[in-house]
C-alpha positions, 0 to 999 in steps of 0.5 A, spaced: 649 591 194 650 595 188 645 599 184 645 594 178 642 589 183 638 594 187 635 595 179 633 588 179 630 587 185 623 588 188 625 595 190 618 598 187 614 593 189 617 594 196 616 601 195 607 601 194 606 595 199 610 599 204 607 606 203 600 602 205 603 599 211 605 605 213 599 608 212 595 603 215 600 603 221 600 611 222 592 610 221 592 606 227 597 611 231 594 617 229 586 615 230 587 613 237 591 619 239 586 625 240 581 621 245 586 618 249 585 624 254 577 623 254 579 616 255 583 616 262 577 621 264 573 614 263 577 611 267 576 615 274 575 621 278 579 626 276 580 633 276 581 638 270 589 639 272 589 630 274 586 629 266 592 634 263 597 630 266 596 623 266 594 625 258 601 628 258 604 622 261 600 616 257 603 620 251 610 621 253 611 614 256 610 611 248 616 617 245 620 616 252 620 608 251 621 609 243 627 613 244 631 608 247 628 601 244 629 605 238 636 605 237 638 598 239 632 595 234 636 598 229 643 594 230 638 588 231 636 589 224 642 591 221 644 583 223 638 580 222 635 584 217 628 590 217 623 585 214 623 581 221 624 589 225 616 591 221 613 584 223 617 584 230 614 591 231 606 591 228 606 585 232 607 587 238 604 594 237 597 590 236 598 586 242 600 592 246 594 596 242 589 590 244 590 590 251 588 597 252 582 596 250 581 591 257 585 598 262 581 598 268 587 604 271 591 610 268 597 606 271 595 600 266 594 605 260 601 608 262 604 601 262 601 599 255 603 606 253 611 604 254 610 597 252 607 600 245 615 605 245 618 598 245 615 595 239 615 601 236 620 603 230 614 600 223 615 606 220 623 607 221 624 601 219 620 601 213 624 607 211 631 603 212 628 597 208 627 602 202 633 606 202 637 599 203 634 596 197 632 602 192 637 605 188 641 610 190 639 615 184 632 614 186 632 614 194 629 621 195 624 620 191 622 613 194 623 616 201 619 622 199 613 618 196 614 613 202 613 619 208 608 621 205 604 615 206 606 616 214 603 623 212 596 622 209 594 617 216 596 624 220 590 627 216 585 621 216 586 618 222 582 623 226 577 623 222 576 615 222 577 615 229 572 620 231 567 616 227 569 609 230 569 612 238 562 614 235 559 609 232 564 604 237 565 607 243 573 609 244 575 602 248 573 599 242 576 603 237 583 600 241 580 593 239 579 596 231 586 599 231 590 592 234 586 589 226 589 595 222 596 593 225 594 585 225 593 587 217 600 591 216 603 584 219 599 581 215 602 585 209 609 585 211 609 577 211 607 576 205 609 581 200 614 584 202 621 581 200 628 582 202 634 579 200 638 581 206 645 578 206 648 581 213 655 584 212 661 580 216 666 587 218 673 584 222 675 589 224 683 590 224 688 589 230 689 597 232 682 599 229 678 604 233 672 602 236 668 608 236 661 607 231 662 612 228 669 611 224 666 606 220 662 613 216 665 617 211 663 623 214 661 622 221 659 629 223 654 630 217 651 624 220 651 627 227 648 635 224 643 631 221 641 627 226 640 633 231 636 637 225 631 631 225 630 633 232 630 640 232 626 640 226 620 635 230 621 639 235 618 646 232 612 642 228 611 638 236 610 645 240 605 648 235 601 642 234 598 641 241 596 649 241 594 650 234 586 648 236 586 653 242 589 658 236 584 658 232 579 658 238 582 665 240 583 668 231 575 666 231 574 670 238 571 664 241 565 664 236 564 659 231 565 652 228 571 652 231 573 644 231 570 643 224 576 650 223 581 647 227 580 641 224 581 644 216 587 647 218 591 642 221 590 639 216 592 642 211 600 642 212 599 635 211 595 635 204 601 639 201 605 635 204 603 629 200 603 634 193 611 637 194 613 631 198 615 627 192 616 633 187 621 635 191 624 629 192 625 628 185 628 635 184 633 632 190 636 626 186 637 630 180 639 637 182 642 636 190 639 635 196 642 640 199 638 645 195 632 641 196 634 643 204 636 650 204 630 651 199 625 647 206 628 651 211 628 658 208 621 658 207 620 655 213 622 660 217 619 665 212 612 661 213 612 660 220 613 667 223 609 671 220 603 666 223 605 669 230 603 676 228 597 674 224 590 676 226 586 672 221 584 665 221 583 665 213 591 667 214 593 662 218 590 657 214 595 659 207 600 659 212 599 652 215 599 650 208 605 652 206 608 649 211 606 642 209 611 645 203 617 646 207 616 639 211 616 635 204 623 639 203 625 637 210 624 631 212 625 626 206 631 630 204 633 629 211 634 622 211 636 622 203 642 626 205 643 620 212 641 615 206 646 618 202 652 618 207 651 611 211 653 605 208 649 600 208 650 594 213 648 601 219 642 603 215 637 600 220 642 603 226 642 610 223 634 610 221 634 607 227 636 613 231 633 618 226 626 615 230 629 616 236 631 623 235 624 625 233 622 621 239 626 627 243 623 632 239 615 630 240 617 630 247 621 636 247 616 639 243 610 638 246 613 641 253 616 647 250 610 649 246 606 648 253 611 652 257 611 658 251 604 659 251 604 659 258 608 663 259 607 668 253 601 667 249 600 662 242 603 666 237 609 666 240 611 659 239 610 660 232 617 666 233 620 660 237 619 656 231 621 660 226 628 662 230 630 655 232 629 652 224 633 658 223 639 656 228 638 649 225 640 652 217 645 656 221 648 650 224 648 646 218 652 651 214 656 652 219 658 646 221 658 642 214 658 647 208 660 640 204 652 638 203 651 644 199 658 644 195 657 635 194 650 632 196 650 626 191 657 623 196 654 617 199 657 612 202 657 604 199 
């Protein structure tokens, strides 16, 4: 499909109707999150150490699972189309979603949990949807804009959910998130519209069977890919030791929860204001700019939070690093977007989750060891030194993204 096509397709359309899905759909991700921990207390005796990790297992159970399910998706839907990938997935996940609100046992919260990984891949796909059709001169601010609807959940989901386990109690509230997913399906079948026309490939009598030979540029799309990692991985390991952070920069006293609250999510408030701004700098000016620029300031942003020793700070601090991430993310999977021809687009989102998947593993568990090990703002240090191995890497291995970011692949 050629831009002219993808002009008079229903890209736009597609475009606002998948921002609230996945709106809705990381609503439901993110209001259950928080409570799973008092929910497993719930569901026996345990100790403090048992509760820790029988958390940790619920919660890496889903990302686990989600990083090889992903993948293998991802080929599915570029043979059969994404539509059927996002029906596919809020299906499933509201049923898997539903049935927890029925567990009896950790080892059945557990097993949902992993159930939950193998449907998992809404917000990827609809991300692969919309490159796919969007023309390619508008695709970073299009994925921009759409990221952000994944972005605003994060902010209200919390919040929603503290009121509905108070108001319904926390096993309702798993009933209630199963609806938010029944409404994205609903969404998805009746106004989303895809005119998927799978690409037939015959490959030559002596032509290499390695994937990665149908991409122009295959290392770019390798550097990338692990840059989605390395960059969730440093957003994962502050989240769990933010609250205790704040707790320890007000000195034990105080609103702390209401604090916490605010400066988790203020990253996310200017994410949703520079997110599509930048994007829009991307198409026009590069999207390697855009990368160099995110980068930077982050490591610029994130280490000093490590040496602060007030909480008013740290929240200007979180702030800008919600500007950092609307560069990096979506120019990210621009730059993937930009590279990829279009019959792998589902494949190579699809591994893009993947990789996040890792990264929120692998964040969460270095994150708990450092902490442990050293103190809390030494996470912030680890972060801003592993984004600035990652700029490294990127100009070491493919200088090309800054010398001639607009190549793309058709």
């Amino acid at each position: 499909m050629d831009d002219a096509e993808r002009e008079r397709g229903p890209w736009h359309r597609n475009l606002i109707v998948l921002w609230f899905c996945t709106f809705v759909a990381g609503m439901a991700f993110s209001e259950i999150m928080p409570f799973l921990s008092l929910f497993i207390s719930q569901l026996g005796e345990f100790s403090k150490q048992q509760i820790t990790f029988y958390s940790g297992l619920a919660f890496a159970a889903d990302y686990a699972v989600a990083a090889i399910s992903a993948p293998l998706w991802g080929i599915v839907a570029d043979k059969k189309g994404r539509k059927i990938m996002l029906l596919r997935a809020s299906l499933g996940m509201a049923v898997a979603m539903g049935l927890m609100g029925f567990v009896t046992a950790v080892w059945q919260l557990v097993a949902l949990r992993a159930l939950q990984g193998v449907f998992a891949g809404f917000i990827s796909n609809a991300q692969a949807l919309v490159a796919s059709q969007t023309p390619r001169k508008y695709s970073g601010r299009a994925l921009s804009t759409l990221i952000t609807g994944a972005v605003s959940s994060n902010l209200f989901g919390p919040v929603v959910g503290g009121v509905l386990a108070q108001l319904f109690s926390i096993r309702n509230t798993f009933f209630i998130t199963a609806g938010l997913l029944i409404g994205a399906f609903l969404l998805s079948l009746f106004f989303v519209q895809e005119h998927f026309k799978p690409v037939e490939h015959h490959r030559e009598p002596g032509a290499s069977r390695n994937p990665l030979a149908a991409f122009q540029n295959p290392k770019l799309i390798i550097v990338m890919l692990c840059s989605t990692m390395i960059v969730q991985l440093g957003n994962a390991s502050i989240a769990p030791i933010i609250s205790l952070y704040v707790q320890e920069l007000m000195h034990h006293t105080g609103p702390i929860a209401v604090v916490a609250g605010i400066i988790a999510a203020l990253p996310g408030i200017s994410n949703i204001l520079a997110a599509p701004r930048l994007g829009r700098y991307g198409d026009e000016h590069g999207s390697g700019k855009v990368l160099l620029f995110g980068y930077i300031f982050a490591v610029i942003m994130y280490f000093p939070q490590g040496l602060i020793s007030s909480v008013v700070t740290l929240g200007l601090l979180r702030f800008a690093i919600g500007i950092s991430d609307g560069a990096l993310y979506p120019e990210i999977q621009t730059v993937i977007t930009k590279n990829t021809p279009v019959h792998l687009t589902s494949t190579v989102f699809s591994y893009n989750q993947s990789f996040q998947a890792i990264g929120n593993m692998l964040g969460a568990l270095l994150g708990g060891v450092i902490a442990g090990i050293f103190d809390y703002n030494s996470v912030f240090i680890l972060t801003a030194g592993l984004l600035l191995v990652n700029l490294a890497l990127i100009l070491w291995l493919v200088p090309e993204i800054w010398k001639n970011p607009r190549t793309h692949a058709e």
